[in-house]
C-alpha positions, 0 to 999 in steps of 0.5 A, a space after each residue: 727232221 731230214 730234207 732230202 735234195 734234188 740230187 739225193 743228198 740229205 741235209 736238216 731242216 732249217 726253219 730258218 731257211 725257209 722262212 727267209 725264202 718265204 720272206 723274200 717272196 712276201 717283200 712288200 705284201 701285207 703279209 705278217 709275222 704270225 701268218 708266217 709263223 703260222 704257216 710254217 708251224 702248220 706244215 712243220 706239224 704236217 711233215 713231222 707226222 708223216 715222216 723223219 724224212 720229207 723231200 725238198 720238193 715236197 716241202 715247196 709244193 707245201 709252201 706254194 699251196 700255202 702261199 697261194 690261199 695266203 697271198 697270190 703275188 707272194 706265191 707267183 714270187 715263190 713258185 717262180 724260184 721252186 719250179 724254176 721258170 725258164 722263160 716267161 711263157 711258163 710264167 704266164 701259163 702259172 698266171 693262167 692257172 691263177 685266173 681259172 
């Protein structure tokens, strides 16, 4: 599978690498091994059905949607990297989101 960036290069998928950033936004939560494994294996199966090709940023939303039933912090921690908050207003407004 091919993952096209931001900036229209293309790069393979490294499940790898998205499980190390999956893992830096679980640190410290009761999060294991096979919820990870498990998550990643489902949206591995859900991108690998629509295309040879899936964008970055779906790839993120994917994960973010999946942190979020999963773990609220780890999602807040991942979102904060993928939608690259600016300030913390838009850190509070995804907390808001959150709490509706």
């Amino acid at each position: 599978m091919i993952v096209i960036k931001n900036d229209n290069t293309r790069e393979p998928y490294s499940r790898s690498k998205l499980e190390r950033g999956i893992w830096i936004a679980c640190t410290k939560r009761p999060i294991s091994q096979d919820q990870i494994d498990k998550l990643l294996n489902k949206l591995e199966e859900k991108w690998r059905t629509n295309k040879k090709e899936v964008s970055s940023s779906t790839i993120g939303t994917d994960v973010m949607k999946a942190l979020k039933k999963l773990d609220q912090v780890a999602y807040i921690r991942f979102a904060s990297v993928h939608r690259e908050f600016k300030d913390v207003e838009e850190f509070k407004d995804e907390l808001g989101k959150l709490f509706k």
